[in-house]
Each structure stands twice: as structure tokens, then as C-alpha cells.
MIPAKOL-979857 format. One record per atom (N, C-alpha, C, O): z, x negated, y negated; residue in three letters; atom name; residue number from 1. Coordinates in steps of 0.1 Angstrom, whole numbers. Each point is the difference from the previous one (the first is absolute). Example, Ala and Ser with C-alpha at 12.3 -4.5 7.8 and 13.67 -1.06 7.14 Angstrom:
BEGIN
78|-132|57|ALA|N|1
0|9|-12|ALA|CA|1
0|-9|-12|ALA|C|1
7|-10|0|ALA|O|1
-14|14|-11|SER|N|2
0|-9|-11|SER|CA|2
8|8|-11|SER|C|2
1|-5|-11|SER|O|2
//
This chain:
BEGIN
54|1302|-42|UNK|N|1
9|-3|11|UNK|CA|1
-8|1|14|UNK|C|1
-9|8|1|UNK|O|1
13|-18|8|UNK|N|2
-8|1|11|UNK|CA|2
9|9|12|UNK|C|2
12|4|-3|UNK|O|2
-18|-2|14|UNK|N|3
6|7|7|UNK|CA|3
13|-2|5|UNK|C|3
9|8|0|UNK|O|3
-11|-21|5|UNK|N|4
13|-2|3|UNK|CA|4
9|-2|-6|UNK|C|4
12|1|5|UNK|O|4
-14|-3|-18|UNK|N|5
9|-3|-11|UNK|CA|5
13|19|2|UNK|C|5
12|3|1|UNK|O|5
-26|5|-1|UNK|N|6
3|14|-3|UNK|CA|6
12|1|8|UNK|C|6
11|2|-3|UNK|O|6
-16|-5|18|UNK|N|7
4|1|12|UNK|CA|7
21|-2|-2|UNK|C|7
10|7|-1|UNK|O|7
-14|-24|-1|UNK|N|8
17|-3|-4|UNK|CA|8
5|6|-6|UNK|C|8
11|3|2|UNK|O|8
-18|1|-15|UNK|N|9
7|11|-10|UNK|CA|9
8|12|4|UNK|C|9
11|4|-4|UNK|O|9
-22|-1|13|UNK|N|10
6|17|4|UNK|CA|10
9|-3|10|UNK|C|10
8|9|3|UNK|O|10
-9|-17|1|UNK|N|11
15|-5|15|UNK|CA|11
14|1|-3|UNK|C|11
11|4|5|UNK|O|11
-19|-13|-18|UNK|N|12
13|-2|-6|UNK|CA|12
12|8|-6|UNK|C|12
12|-2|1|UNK|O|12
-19|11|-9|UNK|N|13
3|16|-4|UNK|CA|13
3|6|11|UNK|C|13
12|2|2|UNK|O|13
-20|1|6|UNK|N|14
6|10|11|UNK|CA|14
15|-7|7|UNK|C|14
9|8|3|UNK|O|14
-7|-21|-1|UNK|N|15
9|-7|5|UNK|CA|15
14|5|-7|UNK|C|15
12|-1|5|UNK|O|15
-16|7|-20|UNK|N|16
12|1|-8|UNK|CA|16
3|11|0|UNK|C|16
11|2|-4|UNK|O|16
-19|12|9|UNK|N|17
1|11|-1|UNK|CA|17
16|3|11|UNK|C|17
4|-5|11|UNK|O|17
1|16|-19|UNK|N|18
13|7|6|UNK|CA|18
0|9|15|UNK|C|18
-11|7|-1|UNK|O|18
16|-4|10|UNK|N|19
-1|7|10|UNK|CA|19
-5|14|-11|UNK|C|19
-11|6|-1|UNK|O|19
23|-3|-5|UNK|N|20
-4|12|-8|UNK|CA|20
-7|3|-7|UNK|C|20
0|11|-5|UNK|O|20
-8|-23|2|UNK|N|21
-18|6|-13|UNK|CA|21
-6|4|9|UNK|C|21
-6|11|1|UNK|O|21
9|-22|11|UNK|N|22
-14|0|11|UNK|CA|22
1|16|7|UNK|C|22
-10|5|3|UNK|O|22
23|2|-1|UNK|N|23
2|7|7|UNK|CA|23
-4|21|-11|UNK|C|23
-4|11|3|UNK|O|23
9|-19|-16|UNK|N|24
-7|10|-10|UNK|CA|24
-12|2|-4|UNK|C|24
-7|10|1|UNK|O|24
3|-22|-7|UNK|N|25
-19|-1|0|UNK|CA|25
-11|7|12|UNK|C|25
-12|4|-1|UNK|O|25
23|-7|16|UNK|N|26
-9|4|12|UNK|CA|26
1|12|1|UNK|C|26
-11|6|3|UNK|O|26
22|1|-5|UNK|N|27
2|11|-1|UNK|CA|27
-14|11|-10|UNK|C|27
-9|8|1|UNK|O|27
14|-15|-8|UNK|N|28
-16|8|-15|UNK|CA|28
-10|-6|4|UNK|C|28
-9|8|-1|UNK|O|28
5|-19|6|UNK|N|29
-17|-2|4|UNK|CA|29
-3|9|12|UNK|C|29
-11|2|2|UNK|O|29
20|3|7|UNK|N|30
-6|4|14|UNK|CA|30
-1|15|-7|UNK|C|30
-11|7|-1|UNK|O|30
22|-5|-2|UNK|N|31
1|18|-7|UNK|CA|31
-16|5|-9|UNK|C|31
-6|11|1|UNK|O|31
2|-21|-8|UNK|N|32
-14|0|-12|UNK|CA|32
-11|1|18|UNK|C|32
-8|9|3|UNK|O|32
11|-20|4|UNK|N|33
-15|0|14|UNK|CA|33
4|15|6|UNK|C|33
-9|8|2|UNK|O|33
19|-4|1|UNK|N|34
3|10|9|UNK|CA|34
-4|17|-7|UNK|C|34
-3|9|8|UNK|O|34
3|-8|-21|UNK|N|35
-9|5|-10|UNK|CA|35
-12|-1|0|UNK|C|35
-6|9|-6|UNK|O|35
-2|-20|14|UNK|N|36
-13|0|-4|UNK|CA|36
-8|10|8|UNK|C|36
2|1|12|UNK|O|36
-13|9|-19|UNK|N|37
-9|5|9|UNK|CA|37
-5|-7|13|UNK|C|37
1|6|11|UNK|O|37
-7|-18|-13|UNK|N|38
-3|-6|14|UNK|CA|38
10|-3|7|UNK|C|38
-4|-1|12|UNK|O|38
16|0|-14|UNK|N|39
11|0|14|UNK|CA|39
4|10|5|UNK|C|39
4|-2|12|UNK|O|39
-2|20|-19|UNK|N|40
-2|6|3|UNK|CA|40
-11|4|10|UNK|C|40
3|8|9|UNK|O|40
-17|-13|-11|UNK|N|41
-11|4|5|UNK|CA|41
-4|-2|17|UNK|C|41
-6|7|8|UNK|O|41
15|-25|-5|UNK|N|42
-6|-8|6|UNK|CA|42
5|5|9|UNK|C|42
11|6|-3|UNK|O|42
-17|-4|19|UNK|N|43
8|-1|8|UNK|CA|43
2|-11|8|UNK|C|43
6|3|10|UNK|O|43
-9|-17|-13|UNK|N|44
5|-13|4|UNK|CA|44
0|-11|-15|UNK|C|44
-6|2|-10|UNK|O|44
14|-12|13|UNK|N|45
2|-10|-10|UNK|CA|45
3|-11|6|UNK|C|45
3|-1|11|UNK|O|45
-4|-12|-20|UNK|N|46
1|-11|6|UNK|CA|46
15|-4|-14|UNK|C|46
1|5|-11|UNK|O|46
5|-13|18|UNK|N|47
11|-6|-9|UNK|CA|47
6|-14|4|UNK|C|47
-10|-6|5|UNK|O|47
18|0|-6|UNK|N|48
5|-9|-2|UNK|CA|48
14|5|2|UNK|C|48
5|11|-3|UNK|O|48
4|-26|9|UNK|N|49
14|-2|2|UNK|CA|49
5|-9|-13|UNK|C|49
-3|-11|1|UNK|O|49
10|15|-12|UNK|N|50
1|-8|-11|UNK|CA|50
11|-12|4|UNK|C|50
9|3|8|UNK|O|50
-9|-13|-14|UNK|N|51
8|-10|4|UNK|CA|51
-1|-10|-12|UNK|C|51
-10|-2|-7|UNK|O|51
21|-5|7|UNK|N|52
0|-12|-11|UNK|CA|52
0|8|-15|UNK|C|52
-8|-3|-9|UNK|O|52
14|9|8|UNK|N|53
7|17|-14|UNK|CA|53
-14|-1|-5|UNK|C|53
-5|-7|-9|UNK|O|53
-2|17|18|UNK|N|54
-12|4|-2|UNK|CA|54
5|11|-2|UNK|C|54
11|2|5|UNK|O|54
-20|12|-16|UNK|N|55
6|10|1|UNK|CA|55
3|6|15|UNK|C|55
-9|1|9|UNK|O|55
18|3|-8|UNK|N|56
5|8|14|UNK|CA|56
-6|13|9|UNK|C|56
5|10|2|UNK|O|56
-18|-14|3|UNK|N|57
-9|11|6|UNK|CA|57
10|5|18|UNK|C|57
-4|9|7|UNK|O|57
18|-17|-3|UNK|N|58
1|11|7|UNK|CA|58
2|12|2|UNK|C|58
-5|6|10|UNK|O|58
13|0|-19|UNK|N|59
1|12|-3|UNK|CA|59
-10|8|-1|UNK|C|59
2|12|3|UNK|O|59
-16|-16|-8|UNK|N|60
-14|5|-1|UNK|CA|60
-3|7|14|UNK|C|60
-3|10|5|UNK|O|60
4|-26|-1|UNK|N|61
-7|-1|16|UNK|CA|61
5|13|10|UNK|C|61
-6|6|9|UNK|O|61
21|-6|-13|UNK|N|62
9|12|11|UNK|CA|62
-4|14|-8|UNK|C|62
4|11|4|UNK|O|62
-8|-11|-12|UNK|N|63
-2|13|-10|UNK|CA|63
-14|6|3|UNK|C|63
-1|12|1|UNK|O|63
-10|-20|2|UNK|N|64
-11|1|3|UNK|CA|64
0|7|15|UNK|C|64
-6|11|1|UNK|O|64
11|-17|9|UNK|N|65
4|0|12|UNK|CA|65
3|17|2|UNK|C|65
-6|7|7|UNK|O|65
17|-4|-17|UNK|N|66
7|13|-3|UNK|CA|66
-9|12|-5|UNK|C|66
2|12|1|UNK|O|66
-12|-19|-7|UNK|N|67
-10|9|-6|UNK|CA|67
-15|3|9|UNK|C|67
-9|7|-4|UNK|O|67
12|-14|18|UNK|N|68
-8|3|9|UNK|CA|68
-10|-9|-5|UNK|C|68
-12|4|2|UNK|O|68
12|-12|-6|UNK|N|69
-14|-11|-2|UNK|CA|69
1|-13|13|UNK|C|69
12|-4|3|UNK|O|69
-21|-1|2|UNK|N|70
-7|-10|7|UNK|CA|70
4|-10|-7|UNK|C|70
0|0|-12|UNK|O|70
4|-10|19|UNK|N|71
8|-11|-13|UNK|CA|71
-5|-11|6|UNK|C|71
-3|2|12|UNK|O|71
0|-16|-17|UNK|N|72
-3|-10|9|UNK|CA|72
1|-7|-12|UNK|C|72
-3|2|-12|UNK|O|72
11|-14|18|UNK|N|73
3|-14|-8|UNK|CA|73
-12|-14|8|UNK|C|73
-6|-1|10|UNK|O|73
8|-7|-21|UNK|N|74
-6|-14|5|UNK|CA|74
10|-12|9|UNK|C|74
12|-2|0|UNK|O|74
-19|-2|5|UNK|N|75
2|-11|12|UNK|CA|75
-7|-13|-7|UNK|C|75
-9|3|-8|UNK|O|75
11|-16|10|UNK|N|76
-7|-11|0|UNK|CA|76
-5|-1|12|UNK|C|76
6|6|9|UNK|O|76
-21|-14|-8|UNK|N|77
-3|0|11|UNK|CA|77
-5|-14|-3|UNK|C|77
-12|1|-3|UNK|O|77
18|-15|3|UNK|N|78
-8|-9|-4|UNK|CA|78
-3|-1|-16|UNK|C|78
8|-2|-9|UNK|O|78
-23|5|9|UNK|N|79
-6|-3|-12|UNK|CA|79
-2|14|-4|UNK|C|79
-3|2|-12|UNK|O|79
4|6|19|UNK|N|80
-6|15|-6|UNK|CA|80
15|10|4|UNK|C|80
9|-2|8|UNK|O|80
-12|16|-22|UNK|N|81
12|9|7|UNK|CA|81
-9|13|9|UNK|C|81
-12|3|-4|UNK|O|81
17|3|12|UNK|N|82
2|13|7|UNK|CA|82
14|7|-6|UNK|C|82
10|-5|-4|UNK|O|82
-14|17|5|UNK|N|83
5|14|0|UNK|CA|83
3|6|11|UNK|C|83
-9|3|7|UNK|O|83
17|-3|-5|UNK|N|84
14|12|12|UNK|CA|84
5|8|-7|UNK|C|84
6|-1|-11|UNK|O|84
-10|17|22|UNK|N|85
6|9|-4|UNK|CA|85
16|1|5|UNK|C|85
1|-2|12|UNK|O|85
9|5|-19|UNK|N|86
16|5|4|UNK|CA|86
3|13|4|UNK|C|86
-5|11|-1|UNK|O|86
14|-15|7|UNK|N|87
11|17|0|UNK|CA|87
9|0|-11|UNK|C|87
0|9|-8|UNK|O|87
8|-17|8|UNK|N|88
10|-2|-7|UNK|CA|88
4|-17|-7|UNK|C|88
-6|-9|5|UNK|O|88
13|7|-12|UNK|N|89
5|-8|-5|UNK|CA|89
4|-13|14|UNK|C|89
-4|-11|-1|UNK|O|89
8|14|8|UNK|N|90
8|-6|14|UNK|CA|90
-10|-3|8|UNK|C|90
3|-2|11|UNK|O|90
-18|1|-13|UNK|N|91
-11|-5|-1|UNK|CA|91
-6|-11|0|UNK|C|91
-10|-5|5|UNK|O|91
20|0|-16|UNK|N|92
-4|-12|-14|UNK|CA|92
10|-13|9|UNK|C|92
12|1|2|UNK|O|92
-20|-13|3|UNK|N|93
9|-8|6|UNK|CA|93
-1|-11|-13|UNK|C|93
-10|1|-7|UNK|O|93
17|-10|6|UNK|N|94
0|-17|-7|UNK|CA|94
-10|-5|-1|UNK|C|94
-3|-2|12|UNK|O|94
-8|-3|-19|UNK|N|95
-7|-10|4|UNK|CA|95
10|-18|-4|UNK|C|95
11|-3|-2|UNK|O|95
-25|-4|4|UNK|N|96
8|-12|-3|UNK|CA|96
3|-4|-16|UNK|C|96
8|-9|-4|UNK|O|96
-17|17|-2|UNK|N|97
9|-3|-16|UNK|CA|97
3|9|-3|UNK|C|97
-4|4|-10|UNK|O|97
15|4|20|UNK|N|98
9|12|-7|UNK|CA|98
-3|10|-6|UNK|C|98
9|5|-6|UNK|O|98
-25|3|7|UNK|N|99
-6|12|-2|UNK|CA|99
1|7|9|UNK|C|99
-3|-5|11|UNK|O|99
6|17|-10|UNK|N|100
-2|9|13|UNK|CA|100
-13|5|0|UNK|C|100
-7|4|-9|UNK|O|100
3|-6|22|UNK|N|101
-12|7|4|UNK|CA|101
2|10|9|UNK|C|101
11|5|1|UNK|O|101
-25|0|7|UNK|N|102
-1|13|11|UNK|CA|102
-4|-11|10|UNK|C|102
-5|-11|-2|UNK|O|102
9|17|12|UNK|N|103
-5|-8|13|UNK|CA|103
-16|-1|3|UNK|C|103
-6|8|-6|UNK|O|103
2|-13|11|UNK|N|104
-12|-2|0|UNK|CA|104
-9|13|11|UNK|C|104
-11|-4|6|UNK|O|104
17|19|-4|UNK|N|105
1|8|9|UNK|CA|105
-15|10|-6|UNK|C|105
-12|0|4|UNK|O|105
15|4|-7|UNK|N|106
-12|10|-8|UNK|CA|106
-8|-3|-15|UNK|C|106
3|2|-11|UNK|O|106
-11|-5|16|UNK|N|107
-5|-3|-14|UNK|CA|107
-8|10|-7|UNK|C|107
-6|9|6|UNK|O|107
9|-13|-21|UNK|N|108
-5|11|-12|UNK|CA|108
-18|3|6|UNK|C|108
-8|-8|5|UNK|O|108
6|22|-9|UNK|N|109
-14|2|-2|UNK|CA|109
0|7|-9|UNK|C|109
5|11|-1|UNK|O|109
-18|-22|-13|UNK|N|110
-2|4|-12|UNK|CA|110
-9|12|0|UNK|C|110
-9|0|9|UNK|O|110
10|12|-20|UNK|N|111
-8|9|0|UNK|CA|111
-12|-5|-11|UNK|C|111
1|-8|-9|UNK|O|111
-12|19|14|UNK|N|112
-13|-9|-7|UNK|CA|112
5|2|-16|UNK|C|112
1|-9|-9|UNK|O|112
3|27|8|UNK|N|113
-2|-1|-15|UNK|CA|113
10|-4|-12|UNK|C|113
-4|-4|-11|UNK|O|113
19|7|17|UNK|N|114
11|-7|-8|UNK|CA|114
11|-4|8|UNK|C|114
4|6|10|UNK|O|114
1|-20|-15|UNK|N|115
12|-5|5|UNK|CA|115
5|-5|-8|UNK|C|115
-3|-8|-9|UNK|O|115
16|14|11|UNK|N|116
10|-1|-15|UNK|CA|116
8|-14|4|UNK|C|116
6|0|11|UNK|O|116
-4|-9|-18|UNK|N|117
8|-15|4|UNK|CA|117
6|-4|-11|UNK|C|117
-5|-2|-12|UNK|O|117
17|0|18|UNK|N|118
12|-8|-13|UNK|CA|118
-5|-17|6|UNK|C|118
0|-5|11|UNK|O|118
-1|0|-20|UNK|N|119
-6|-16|-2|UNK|CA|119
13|-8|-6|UNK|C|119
6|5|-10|UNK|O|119
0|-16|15|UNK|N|120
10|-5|-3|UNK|CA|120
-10|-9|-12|UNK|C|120
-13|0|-1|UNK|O|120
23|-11|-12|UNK|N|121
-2|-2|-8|UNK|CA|121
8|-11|-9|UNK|C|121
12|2|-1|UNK|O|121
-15|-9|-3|UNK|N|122
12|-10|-12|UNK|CA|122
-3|5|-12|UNK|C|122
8|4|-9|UNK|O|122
-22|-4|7|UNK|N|123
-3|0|-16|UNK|CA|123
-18|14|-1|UNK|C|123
-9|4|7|UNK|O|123
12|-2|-19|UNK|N|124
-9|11|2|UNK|CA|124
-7|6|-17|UNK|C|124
8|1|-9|UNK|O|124
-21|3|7|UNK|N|125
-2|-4|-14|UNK|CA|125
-2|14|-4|UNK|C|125
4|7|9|UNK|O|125
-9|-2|-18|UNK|N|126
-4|14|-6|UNK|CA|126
-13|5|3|UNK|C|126
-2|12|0|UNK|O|126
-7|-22|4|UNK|N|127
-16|1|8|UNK|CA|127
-3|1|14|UNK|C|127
-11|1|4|UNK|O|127
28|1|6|UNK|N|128
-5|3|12|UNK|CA|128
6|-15|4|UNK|C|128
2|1|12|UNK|O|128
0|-13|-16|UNK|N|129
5|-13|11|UNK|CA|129
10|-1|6|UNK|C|129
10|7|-1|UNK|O|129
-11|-15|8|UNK|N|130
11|1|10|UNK|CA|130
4|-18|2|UNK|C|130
-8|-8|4|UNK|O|130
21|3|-7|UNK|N|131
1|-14|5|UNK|CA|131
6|3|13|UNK|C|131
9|9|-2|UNK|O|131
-10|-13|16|UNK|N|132
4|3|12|UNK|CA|132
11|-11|0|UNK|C|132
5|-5|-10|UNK|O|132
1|2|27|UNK|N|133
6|-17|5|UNK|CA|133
-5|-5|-2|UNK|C|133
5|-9|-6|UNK|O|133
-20|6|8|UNK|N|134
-10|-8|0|UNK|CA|134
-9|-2|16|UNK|C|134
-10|-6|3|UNK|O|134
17|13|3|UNK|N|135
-10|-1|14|UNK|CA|135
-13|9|-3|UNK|C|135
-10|-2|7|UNK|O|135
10|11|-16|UNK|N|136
-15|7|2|UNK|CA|136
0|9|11|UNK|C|136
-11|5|2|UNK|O|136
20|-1|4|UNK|N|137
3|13|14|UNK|CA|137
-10|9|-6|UNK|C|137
-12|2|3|UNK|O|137
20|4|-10|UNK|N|138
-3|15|-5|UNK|CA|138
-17|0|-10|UNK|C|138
-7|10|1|UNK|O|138
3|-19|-7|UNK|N|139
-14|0|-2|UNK|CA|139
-8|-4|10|UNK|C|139
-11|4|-1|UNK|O|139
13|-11|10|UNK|N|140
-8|-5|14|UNK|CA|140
-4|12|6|UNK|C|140
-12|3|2|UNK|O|140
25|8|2|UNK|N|141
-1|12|11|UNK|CA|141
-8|6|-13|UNK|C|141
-12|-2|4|UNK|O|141
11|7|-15|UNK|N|142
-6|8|-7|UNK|CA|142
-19|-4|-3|UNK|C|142
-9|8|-1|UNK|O|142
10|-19|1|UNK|N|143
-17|-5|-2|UNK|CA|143
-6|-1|19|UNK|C|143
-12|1|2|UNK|O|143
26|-3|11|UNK|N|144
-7|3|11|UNK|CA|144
-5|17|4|UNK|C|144
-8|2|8|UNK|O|144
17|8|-16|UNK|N|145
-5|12|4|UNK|CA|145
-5|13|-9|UNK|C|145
9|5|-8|UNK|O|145
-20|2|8|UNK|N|146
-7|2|-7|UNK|CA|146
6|14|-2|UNK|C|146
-6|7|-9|UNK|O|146
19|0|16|UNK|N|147
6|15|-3|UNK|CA|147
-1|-4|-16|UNK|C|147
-4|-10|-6|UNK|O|147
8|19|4|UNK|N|148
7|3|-19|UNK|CA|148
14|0|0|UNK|C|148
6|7|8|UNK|O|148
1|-15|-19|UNK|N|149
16|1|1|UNK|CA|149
2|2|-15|UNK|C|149
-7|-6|-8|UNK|O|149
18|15|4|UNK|N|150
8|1|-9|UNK|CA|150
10|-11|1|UNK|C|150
8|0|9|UNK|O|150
-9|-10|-18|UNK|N|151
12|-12|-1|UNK|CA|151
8|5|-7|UNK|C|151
-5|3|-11|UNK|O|151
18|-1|11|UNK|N|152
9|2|-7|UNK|CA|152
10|-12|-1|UNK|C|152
1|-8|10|UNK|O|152
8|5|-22|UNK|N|153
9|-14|2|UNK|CA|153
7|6|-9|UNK|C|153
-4|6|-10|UNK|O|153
18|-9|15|UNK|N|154
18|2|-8|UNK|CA|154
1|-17|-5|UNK|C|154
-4|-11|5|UNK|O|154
10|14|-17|UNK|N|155
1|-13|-7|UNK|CA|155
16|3|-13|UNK|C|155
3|10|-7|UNK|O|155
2|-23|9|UNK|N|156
8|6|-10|UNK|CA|156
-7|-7|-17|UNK|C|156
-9|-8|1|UNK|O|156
15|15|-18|UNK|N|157
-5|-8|-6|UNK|CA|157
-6|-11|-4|UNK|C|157
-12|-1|-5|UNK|O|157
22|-9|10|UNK|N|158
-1|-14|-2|UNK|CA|158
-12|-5|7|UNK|C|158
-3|-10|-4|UNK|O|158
-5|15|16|UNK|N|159
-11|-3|6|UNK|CA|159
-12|8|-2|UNK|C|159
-9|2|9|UNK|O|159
9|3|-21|UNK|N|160
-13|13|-6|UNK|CA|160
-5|-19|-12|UNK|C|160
8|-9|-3|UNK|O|160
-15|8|1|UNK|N|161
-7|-10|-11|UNK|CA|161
-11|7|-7|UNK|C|161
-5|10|6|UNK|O|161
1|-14|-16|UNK|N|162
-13|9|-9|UNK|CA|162
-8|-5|7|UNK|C|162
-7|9|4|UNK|O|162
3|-24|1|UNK|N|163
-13|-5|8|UNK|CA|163
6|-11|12|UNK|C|163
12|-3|-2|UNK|O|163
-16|-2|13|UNK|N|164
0|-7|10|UNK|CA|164
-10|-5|7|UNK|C|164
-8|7|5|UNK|O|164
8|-23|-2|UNK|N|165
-12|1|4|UNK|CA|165
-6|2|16|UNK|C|165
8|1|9|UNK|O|165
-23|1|-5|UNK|N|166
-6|6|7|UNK|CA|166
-9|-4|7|UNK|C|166
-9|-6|-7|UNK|O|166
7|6|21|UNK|N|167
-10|-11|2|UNK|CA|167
-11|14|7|UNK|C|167
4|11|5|UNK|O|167
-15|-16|-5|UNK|N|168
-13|8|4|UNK|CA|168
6|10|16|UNK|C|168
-2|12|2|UNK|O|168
10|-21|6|UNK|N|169
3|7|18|UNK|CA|169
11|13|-8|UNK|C|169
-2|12|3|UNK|O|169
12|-16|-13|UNK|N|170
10|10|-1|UNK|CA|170
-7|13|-2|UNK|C|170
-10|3|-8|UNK|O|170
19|6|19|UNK|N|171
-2|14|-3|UNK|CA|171
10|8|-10|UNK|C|171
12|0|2|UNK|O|171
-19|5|-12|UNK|N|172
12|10|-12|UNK|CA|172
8|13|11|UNK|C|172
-3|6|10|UNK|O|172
14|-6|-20|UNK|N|173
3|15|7|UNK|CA|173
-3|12|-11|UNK|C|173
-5|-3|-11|UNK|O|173
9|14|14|UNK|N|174
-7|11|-4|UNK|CA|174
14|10|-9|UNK|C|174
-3|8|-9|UNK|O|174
15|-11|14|UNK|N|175
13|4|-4|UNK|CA|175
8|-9|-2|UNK|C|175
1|-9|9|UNK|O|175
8|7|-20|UNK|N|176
12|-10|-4|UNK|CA|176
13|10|-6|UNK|C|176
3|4|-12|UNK|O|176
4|-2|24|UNK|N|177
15|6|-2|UNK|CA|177
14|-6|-6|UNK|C|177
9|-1|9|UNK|O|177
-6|-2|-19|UNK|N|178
11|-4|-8|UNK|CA|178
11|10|-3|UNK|C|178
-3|12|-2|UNK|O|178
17|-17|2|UNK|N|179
6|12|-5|UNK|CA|179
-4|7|-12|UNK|C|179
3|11|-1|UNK|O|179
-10|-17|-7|UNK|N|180
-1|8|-12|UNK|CA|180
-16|6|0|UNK|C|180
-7|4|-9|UNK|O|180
4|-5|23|UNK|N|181
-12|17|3|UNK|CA|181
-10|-11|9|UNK|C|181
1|-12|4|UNK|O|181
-13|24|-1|UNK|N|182
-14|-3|5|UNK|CA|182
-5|-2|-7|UNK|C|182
-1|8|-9|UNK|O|182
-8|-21|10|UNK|N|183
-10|-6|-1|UNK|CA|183
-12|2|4|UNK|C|183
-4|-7|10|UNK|O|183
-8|19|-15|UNK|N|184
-14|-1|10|UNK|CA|184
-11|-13|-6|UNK|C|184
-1|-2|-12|UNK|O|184
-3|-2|18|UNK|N|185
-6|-10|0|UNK|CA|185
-16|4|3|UNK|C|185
-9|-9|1|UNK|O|185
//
């Protein structure tokens, strides 16, 4: 299957999902990350505004917040993303295709030796792949900066595959959170 094929696949599925899987599944994927030693550890994280019944990271986001961590979401900037750090949820304005972002006010500064990042995702394999939107955001900023990141990605079943394909620029992630557990990679 080609990417895009994947792509419609998983749209499609998610399109069909219930307020209430979406709202139960999100529930158990954040609870398994919020468990993890490195979130525990971190004192900053990067995350994401979920949208279009992605699993539901705001609750994460206000929980992190609560837990005294450094929080900063992505912005579009054109062709490339930036990182803003938040205070709060009320932070997050509209972009133009209906993701919330951080204002473009403070921007993240990555630490040399670990940066822990939830990586948005459609499709995702057992070797670490990742099918994105297809803009390439999130491996661009990763092959432009040389810190070290923990990639972590929430995914529900239906978008876990045994194989996917891969092109030479894609970057793997390192963690794959499903309701039915972690994934180390």
C-alpha cells in the first residue's frame, strides 16, 4: 500500500470513531505516557493540540502544566514549524485549518541532552515509522536540529500496521502508545 492510500484509510476510520472511544482510548493512552519515567523526569515537553479525533492530548497538555512542566506546542510558520512555550490552554488561538496553536510569543528552547515530544501521526509500524499529513513538519525541524529527542506518538489500533512504507528523510520515533500498552522501539 502506498502512503497515501494508508493516509485515506486511516481518515476514514477515524471519521467513524465515537465521541466516546475517542474520549475512552484517550483517556488510557495519556494515563500509560503520564506513567512513563521520562515524563515524570522531564522538566519541559513539547506536545501538540489534537484535532480531527486524534487521540485527545488536551487534558495532557493542562495536566503537564499542573505538574509544573514547561509546555510548548507547534505553530506553522509557512513551510517550517516553531515551538511556543504556554501558560495555559487559553494560549492556544485557531489557526486557519482549525488546529490550535501558541502565539508566536516565546519560543521553545531545546535542551542539548533530552527532549521529550509527542509527534502527531496517521499511520505507524512496529520498526519505529511514522505516516505523517504529508507536509514533512515534524522530520524537517528534526533533521534541522542536532539536540536529541525522545519521539513519542499516541495512535489508536487501527493505525499500528506490521510494515509501512519509508522514505530515506523520514525520521522513526522511539515510543508508540496504544491503548493496549507501550511500544519501545
Amino acid at each position: 500500500m502506498k502512503k497515501e492510500e494508508i493516509r485515506q484509510e486511516i481518515r476514514e476510520q477515524k471519521a467513524s470513531l465515537s465521541k466516546e472511544v475517542i474520549d475512552l482510548q484517550s483517556s488510557i493512552i495519556r494515563e500509560q505516557f503520564l506513567a512513563l519515567r521520562e515524563y515524570k523526569e522531564c522538566s519541559q515537553l513539547i506536545l501538540y493540540a489534537a484535532f480531527n479525533q486524534e487521540v485527545n492530548t488536551l487534558p495532557l497538555i493542562r495536566q503537564a502544566l499542573l505538574d509544573g512542566k514547561k509546555v510548548a506546542l507547534p505553530r506553522v510558520m509557512k513551510e517550517t514549524i516553531e515551538f511556543y512555550y504556554i501558560n495555559s490552554i487559553s494560549d492556544l488561538e485557531e489557526s486557519a485549518f482549525g488546529i490550535p496553536e501558541p502565539e508566536p510569543v516565546d519560543i521553545l528552547q531545546l535542551e542539548k541532552n533530552f527532549n521529550l515530544i509527542l509527534v502527531p501521526g496517521l499511520a505507524f509500524d512496529k520498526q519505529g515509522n511514522r505516516i505523517g499529513y504529508g507536509k514533512s513538519f515534524y522530520d524537517r525541524y528534526f533533521i534541522s536540529h542536532e539536540e536529541s529527542f525522545l519521539k513519542i506518538c499516541f495512535a489508536y489500533g487501527f493505525q499500528v500496521y506490521e510494515e509501512i512504507p519509508f522514505e530515506a528523510h523520514d525520521v522513526k520515533i522511539d515510543i508508540l502508545i496504544t491503548k493496549d500498552g507501550v511500544l519501545r522501539i
